[in-house]
N, C-alpha and C positions, 0 to 999 in steps of 0.2 A: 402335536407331536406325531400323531398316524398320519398326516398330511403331509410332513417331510421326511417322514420315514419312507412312505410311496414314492413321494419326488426322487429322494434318493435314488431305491433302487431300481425305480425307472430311467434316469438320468445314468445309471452303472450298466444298466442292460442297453442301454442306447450307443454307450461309448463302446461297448464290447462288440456288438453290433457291428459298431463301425469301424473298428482300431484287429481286430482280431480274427472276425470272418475269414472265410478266402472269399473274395468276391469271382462270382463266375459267368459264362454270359456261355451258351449254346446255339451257334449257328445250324441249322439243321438237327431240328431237335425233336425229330417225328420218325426218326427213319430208325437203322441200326443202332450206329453209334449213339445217335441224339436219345432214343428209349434207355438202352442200357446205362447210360449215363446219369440220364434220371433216376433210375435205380440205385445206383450210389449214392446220389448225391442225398436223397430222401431216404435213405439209409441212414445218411452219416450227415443231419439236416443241422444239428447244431455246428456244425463246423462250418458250414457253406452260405452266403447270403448272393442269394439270386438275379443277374439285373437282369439280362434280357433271352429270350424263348425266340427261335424264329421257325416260320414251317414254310410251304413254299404253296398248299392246298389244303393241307391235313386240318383244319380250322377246330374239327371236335378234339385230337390227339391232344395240337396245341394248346387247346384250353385247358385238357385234363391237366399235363405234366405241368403246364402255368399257375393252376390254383394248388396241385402237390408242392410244388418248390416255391409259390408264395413269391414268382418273379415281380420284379418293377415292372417291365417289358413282355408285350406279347406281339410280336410283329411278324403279321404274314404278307409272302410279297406278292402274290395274285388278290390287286383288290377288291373283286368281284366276292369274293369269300368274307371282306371286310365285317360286313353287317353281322354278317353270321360268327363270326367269333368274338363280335360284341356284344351278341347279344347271351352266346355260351358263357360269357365270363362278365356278364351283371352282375350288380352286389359286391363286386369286389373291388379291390384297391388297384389293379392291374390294368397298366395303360395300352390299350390297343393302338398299335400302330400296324401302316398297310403299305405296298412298292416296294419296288429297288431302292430307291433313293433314301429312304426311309431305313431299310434293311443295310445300307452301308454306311448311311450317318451312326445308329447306332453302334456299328463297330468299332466307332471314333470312344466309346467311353472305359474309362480306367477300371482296368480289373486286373486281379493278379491270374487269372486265367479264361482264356477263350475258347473253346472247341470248338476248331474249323470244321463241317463235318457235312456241309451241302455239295450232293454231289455233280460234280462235274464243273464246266469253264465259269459255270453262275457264280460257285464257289469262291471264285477268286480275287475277286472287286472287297468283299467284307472281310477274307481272309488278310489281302494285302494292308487296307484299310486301318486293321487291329492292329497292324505291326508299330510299336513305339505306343502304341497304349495298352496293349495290354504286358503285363509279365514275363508272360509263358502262353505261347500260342499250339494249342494241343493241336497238331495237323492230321484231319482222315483223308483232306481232298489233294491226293495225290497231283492232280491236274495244277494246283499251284504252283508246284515245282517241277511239273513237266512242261510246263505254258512260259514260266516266267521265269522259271530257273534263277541264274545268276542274279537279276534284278530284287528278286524275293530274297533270295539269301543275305544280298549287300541291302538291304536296307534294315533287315531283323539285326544284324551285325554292326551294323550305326547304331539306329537308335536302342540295342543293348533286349530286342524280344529275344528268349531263347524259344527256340524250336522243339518240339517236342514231336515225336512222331506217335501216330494211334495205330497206324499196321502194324498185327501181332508181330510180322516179321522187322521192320524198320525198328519198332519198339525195341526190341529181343537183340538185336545189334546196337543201339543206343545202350541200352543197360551192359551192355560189356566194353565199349569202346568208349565212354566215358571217361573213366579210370585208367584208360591207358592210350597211349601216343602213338599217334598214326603212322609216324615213321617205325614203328614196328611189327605192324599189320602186311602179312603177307598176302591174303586174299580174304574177303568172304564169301558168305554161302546163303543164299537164301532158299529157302524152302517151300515148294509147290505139294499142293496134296496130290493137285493130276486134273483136280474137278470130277464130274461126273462121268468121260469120257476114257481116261484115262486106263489102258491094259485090255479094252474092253474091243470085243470084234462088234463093230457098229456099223451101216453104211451111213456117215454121217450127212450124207447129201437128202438123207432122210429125218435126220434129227429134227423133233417138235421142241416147240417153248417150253413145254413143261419139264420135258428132260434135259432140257439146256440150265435148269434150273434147280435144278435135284442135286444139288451141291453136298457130295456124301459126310462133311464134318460140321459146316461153319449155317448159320444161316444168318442170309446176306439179303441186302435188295437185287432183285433184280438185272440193273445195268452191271453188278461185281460179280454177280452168278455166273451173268453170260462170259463175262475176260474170265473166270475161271477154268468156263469151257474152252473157252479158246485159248488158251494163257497167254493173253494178252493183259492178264492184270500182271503177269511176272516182267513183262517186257517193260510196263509202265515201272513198275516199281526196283528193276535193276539201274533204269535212268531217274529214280526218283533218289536211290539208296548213291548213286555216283554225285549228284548233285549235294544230298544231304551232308556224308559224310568225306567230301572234295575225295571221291576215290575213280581213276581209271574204269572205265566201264570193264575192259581185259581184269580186271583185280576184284570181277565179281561174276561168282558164276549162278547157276539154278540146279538142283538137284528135286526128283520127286521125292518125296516124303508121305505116304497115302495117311500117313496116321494123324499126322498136324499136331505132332505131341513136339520135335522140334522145329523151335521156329526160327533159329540163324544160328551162324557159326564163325567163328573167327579164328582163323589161322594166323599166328605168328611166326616171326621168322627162326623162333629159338627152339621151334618145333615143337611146341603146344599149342592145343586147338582150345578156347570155350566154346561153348555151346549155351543157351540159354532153351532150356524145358518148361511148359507147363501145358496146362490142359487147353483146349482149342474155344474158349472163352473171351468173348472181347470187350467182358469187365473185368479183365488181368490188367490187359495194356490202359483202357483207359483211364484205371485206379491206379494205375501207376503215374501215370500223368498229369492224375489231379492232383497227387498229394507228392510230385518232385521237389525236389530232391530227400524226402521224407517217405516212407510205405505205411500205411493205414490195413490195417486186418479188419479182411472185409467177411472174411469164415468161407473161402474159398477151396478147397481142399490142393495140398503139393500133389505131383505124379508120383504116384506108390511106385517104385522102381520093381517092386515084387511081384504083380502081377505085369507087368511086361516082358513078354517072352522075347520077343526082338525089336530092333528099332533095324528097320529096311528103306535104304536110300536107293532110288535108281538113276541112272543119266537121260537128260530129256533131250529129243535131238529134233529136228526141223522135220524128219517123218514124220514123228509122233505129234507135231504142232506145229504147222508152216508159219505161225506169227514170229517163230525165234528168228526166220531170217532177215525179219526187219530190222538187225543193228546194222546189218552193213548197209542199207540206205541213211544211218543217223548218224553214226560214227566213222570218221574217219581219221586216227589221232586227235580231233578233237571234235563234241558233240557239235552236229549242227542244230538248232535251236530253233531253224524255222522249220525244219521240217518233223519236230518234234512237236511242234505245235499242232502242224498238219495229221500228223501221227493222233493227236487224242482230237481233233478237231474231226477226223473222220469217222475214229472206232464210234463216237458216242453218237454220229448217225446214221451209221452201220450196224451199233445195237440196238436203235431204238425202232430200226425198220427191220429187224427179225423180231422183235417183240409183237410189231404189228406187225407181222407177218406179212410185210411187202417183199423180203428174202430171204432165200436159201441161209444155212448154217454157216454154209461153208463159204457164202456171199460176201460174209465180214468183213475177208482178209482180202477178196480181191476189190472190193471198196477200198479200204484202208490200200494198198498197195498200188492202185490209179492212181488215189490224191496226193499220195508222199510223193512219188517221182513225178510229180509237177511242178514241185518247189526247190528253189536250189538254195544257196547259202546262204541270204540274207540276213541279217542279225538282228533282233528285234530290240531298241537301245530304252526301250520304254513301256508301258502296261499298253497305253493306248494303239502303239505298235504289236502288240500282241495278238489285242479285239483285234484288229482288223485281218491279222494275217489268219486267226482263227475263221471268222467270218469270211474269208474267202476260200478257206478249205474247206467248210462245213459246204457253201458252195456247190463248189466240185463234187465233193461227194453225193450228196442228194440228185443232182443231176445226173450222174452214174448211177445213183438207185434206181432212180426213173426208166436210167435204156433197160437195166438189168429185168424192172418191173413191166417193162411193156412188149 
């Protein structure tokens, strides 16, 4: 009788397991998002069953978060590191896998949710990958939708993935424009803190790594630090918020906000604005995304409206940050797409050489600003069209690092 009494309710715990979970899989799962995410998820463990972990280096972080969340999957894509995260994750039931190839097969597996969240163009291959298997594809890599635009969106919309956005701010407009019809949306607003830079008398031709990274709300990796400073992440993601929610780039503007208490705003035509508030946390948005279209009480605290004496919006102008003048190379009534590509094909090695300090601060934007007027209209009708137009800007650019560097 104790014999199938076990069977039983191991046999009930088994189907529960598998019929009731959410099943989840973390792409980039070492960095910001990928931690904070872990957080939740090992928080709130009985609801979630784990398949795949991916890091890209980080081979000890990987292992840790991979024996917390108890994943199927632990795949890092430099396999030079392989051993070593096989050998962190002995004794367990956790299967190591190592590559590219590797890292975007597994994105081929069924889950009701994915966290796209590896930054930059790498990002994009396991992102696209997941669309039509998984669910709900929680998107942090903006560059999906800045690289592949239209192609990324008509395929999530065929094979039926909803998109989920993880930027506080895309997040923060997705939760209000959900619920209501686009054809009544007069504009929105997204919300910059300013970065580190921002009101501040600086010679920025002097600006160090370190202060380019002293991000006064949010803390971020690195490469998101820097488009902070430069708001070059607001450029990225007013063509990310036009592509996501099919709006006019003219129907979205940027506003600073130093507090990052609000994170978008939507105007209507009836002459009512929402707004969506909370505290500058990005296990807000990503617990919002795990548990869509349902909210899970994670013991978060609301913005006390009491202790806030003001909420101060300012207008940000092409003085204040020469990267805004980049719409009028993108846009012209309608986005150009290869030169959007060029666009994040350059910034990401225009940041990677102020980080290694082969350039100025202010090097960025005239990187970025050589490689985009290089490329004219072409339209890129496929992913593999994309690699390549990316790979020829990243190109240009480093080559331009080089005269800049020598």
């Amino acid at each position: 009788m104790g014999f199938y009494l076990l069977f039983f309710i191991f046999g009930c715990s088994h189907l529960y397991r598998r019929f009731f979970l959410k099943k989840v899989s973390i792409f980039g799962a070492t960095g910001s998002i990928g931690n904070n995410a872990t957080k939740i998820i090992y928080n709130n463990i009985s609801k979630y069953k784990v398949i795949v972990l991916s890091a890209n280096k980080n081979y000890k972080r990987l292992a840790l978060n991979a024996r917390l969340l108890k994943s199927k999957y632990a795949v890092i894509k430099d396999k030079k590191y392989y051993n070593l995260l096989k050998n962190e994750l002995s004794g367990s039931k956790i299967k190591c896998l190592s590559g590219e190839d590797e890292l975007i097969g597994l994105a081929g597996i069924k889950t009701d949710y994915t966290i796209a969240s590896i930054v930059g163009i790498a990002g994009l291959k396991p992102a696209y990958n997941s669309i039509g298997n998984t669910k709900n594809l929680a998107l942090a890599n903006k560059e999906a939708l800045i690289c592949a635009g239209k192609i990324f969106i008509s395929k999530a919309r065929k094979l039926k993935t909803n998109i989920l956005p993880l930027d506080s701010e895309h997040n923060a407009l997705f939760q209000i424009i959900e619920n209501n019809r686009k054809v009544y949306i007069k504009n929105i607003i997204l919300t910059a803190s300013g970065g580190p830079f921002w009101n501040k008398k600086l010679d920025l031709n002097k600006v160090t790594v370190k202060q380019a990274l002293m991000h006064p709300n949010w803390k971020m990796g690195k490469k998101i630090s820097v488009d902070s400073a430069t708001m070059m992440n607001k450029v990225l993601e007013k063509i990310e918020a036009a592509i996501l929610f099919s709006l006019d780039l003219d129907k979205i503007d940027i506003v600073v906000h130093p507090k990052s208490i609000v994170h978008g705003v939507v105007n209507f035509i009836d002459g009512n604005s929402l707004m969506l508030m909370s505290k500058p946390d990005m296990k807000i948005p990503i617990n919002c995304a795990l548990n869509w279209p349902k909210r899970l009480n994670v013991n978060i605290d609301c913005i006390n409206l009491k202790k806030i004496k003001k909420l101060e919006f300012f207008d940000v102008t092409k003085k204040d940050f020469s990267s805004l003048e980049f719409f009028k190379y993108l846009y012209d009534k309608k986005i150009n797409y290869c030169r959007l590509i060029a666009l994040n094909a350059s910034n990401e090695i225009a940041v990677e050489s102020f980080l290694n300090k082969k350039i100025g601060f202010l090097d960025i934007t005239k990187v970025i600003k050589n490689t985009v007027l290089t490329f004219g209209k072409n339209i890129p009708s496929n992913i593999q069209d994309v690699f390549e137009i990316h790979q020829e800007a990243s190109r240009i650019a480093s080559n331009f690092v080089n005269k800049l560097n020598s």
